[in-house]
C-alpha positions as CSV (number, residue, x, y, z in Angstrom):
1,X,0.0,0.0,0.0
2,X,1.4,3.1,-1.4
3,X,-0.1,6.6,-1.4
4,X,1.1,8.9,-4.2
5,X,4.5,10.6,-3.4
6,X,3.6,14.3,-2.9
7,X,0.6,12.7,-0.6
8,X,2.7,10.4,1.5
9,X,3.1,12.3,4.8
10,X,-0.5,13.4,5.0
11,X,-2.0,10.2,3.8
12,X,0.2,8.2,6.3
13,X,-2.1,8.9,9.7
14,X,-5.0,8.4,7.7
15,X,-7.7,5.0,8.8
16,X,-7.5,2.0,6.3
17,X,-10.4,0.2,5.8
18,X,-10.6,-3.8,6.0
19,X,-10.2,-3.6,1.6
20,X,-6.7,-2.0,2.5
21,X,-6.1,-4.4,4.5
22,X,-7.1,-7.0,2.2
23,X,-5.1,-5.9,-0.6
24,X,-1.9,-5.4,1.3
25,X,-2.8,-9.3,2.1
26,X,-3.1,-10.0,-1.5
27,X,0.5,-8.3,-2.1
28,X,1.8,-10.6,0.8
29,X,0.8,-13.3,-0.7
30,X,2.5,-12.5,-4.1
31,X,5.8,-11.9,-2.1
32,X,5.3,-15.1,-0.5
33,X,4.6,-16.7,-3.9
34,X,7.3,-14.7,-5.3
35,X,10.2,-16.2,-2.6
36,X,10.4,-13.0,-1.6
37,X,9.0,-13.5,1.8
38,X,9.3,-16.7,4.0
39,X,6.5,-18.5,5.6
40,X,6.9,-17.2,9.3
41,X,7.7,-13.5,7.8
42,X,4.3,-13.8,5.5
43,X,2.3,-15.1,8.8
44,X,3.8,-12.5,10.8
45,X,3.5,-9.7,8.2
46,X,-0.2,-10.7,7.7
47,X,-0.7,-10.3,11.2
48,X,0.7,-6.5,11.1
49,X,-1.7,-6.1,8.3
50,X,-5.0,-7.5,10.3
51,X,-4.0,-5.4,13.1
52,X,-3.0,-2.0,10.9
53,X,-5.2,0.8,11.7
54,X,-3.5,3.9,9.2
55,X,-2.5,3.7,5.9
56,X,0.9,4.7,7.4
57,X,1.5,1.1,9.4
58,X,0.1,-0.6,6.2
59,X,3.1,1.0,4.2
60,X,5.7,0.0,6.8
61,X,4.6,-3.4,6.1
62,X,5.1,-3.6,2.7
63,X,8.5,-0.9,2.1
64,X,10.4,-3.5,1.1
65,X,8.8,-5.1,-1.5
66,X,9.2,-3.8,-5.0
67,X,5.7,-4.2,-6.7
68,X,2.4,-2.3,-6.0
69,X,-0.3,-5.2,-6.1
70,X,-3.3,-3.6,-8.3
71,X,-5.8,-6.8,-7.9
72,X,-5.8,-10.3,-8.1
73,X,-7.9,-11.7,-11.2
74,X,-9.6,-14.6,-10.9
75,X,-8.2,-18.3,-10.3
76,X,-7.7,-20.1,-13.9
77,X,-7.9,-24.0,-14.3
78,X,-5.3,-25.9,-16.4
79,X,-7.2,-28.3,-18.2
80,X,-4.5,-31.0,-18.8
81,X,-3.0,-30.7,-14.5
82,X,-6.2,-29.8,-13.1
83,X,-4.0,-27.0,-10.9
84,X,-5.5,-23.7,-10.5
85,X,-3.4,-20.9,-11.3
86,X,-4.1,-17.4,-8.9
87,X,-2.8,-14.4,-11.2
88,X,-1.7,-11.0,-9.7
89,X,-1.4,-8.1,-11.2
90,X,1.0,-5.5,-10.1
91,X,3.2,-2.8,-11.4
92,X,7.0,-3.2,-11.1
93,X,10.3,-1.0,-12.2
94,X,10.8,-2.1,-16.0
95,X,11.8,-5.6,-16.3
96,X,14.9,-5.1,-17.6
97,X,15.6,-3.9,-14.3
98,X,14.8,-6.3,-12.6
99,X,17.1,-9.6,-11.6
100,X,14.2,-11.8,-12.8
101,X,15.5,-15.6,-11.7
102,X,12.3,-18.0,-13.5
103,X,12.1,-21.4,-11.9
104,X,12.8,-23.3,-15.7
105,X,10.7,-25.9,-14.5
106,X,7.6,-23.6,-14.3
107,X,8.4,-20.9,-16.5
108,X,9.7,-21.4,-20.7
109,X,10.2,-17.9,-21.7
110,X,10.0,-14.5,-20.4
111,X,8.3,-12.1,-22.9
112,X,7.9,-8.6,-21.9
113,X,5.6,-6.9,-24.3
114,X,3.3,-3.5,-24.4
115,X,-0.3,-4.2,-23.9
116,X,-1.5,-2.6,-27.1
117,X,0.9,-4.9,-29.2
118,X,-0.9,-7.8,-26.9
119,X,-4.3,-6.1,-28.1
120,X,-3.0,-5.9,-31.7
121,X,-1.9,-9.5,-31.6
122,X,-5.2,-11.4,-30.4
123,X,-7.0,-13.8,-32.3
124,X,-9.2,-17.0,-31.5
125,X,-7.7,-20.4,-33.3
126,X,-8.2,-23.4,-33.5
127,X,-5.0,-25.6,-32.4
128,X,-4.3,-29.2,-32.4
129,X,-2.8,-30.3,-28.5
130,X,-2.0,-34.0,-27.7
131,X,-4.2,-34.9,-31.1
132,X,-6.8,-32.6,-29.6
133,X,-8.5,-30.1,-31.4
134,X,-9.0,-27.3,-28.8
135,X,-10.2,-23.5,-29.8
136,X,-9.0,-21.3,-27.8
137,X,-7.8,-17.6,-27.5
138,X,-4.2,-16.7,-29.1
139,X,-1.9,-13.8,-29.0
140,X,0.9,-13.5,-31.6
141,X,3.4,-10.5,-30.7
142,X,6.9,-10.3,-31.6
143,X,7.0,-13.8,-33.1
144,X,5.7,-15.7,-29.7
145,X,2.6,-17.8,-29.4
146,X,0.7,-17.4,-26.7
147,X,-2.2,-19.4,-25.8
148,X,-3.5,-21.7,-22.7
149,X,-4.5,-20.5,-19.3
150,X,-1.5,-17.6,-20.3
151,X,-3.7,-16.2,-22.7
152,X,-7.0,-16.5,-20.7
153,X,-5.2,-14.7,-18.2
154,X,-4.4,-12.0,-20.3
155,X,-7.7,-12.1,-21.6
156,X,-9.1,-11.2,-18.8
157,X,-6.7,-8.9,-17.9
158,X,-7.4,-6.7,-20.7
159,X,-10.9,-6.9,-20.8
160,X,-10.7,-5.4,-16.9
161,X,-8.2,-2.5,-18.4
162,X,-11.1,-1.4,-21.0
């Protein structure tokens, strides 16, 4: 939870509500997802956050974690594993910037693209998976295929943005 710089100081005494509180959660639990935070520092950090009164002792809780948590979307099934995949959606510093270490096991390829070349690059198709014909929403940017619960994902992503 971040006010906007210039209202910082004044914002900081002022009362959160539970939603605050919730969506400094949510950004907890993308840390913790993340590796950034450790089991007893999330349970202890969500504790702060139950018991945070000002949008001050919210932002103490979370100064040291470099994304701003806009909203969970909602959980996406993977039809093949039957695991449910909880998106977040936050802002970060650019990418590049970032010392991004994917898991190979769980990610392929990071793409970084802009939204409107994501918008540009949509398109439902019919694809053959396993022997299986499947249609299902595409995007095409840069060269990349994206499709799967990515692309439903991003779907719904930008649908929210519009």
């Amino acid at each position: 939870m971040r006010p906007e710089p210039g209202a910082q100081a004044a914002a900081a005494g002022l009362r959160a509500s539970r939603a605050d509180r919730e969506r400094v959660i949510d950004l907890l639990k993308a840390a913790f997802a993340q590796g950034r935070l450790d089991r007893n520092e999330f349970d202890a950090r969500v504790g702060q956050a139950l018991a945070s009164r000002t949008y001050g002792e919210l932002a103490a809780i979370t100064a040291d974690i470099p994304a701003e948590l806009t909203g969970a979307l909602p959980p996406v099934s993977i039809f093949v594993t039957g695991y449910r995949v909880h998106p977040f959606v936050g802002t970060v510093p650019h990418p590049g910037e970032l010392d991004l270490q994917p898991n190979p096991t769980e990610v392929e390829t990071v793409l970084t693209f802009s939204l409107e070349l994501l918008r540009e690059g949509y398109e439902m198709r019919r694809l053959i998976r396993r022997g299986v014909p499947i249609h299902t929403p595409t995007y095409e940017v840069e060269g990349q295929l994206i499709w799967g619960a990515t692309a439903r994902i991003l779907g719904d992503l930008l649908q929210r943005l519009n």
